[in-house]
N, C-alpha and C positions, 0 to 999 in steps of 0.2 A: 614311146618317144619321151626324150628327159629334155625337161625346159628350165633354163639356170634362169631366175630370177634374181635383180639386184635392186637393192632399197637404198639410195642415196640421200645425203643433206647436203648436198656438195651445191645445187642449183644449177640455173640457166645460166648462158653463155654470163659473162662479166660479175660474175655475183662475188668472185674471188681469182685473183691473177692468175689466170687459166686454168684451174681446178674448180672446174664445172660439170656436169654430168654430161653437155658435150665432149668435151675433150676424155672424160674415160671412158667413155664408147668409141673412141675412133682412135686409140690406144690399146687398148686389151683384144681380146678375142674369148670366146668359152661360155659371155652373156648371150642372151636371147631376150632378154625385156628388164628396162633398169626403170622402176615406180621411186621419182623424185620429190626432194621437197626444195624449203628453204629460201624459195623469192615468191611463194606462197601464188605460186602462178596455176590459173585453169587451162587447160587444156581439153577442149571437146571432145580432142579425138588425140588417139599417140601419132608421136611423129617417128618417121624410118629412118635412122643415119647408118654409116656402113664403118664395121670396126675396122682393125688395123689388117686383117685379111676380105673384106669384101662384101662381109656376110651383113646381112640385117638384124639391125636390134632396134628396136622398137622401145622410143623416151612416152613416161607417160608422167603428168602431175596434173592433181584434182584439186588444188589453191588451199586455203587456210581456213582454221578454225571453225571448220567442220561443217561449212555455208554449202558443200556437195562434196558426196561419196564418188569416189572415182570407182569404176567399173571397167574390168578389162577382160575380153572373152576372146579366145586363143582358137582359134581353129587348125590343129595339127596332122599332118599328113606325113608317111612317109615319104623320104629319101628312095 
C-alpha cells in the first residue's frame, strides 16, 4: 500500500484567505494524511475531511515549539 503524505504551513481554517490546510484537502485528491503547522495548533487526535473526490484524508497538527511530539500510526489494509 502507497501512503502520500503532505507537510503543510498553510494552517487551520482562517489563518490566510482561504489557503488553509482545510481548503487543500477538499481541493486536491492523491493525499492520504496532510501533518500541519503554522496556527501552532494541538490536536489529540487527526481529524477526517473528504477531498475533491470523496475520499478521506486525515488533518493532523501537534502545536508549537516542541511543548509535544505529534504521533501518527496508520493502520493499512487493502482495497
Amino acid at each position: 500500500c502507497d501512503v502520500v503524505v503532505c507537510l503543510s504551513h498553510l494552517g487551520l481554517k482562517g489563518s490566510l484567505k482561504g489557503d488553509d490546510d482545510e481548503s487543500l484537502i477538499t481541493k486536491t485528491h492523491g493525499i492520504d494524511v496532510v501533518f500541519g503547522g503554522h496556527t501552532h495548533t494541538f490536536m489529540p487526535e487527526p481529524k477526517c475531511y473528504l477531498n475533491d473526490q470523496g475520499g478521506n484524508v486525515y488533518l493532523f497538527h501537534s502545536g508549537s515549539r516542541g511543548t509535544s511530539v505529534g504521533k501518527l500510526t496508520l493502520k493499512l489494509q487493502r482495497d
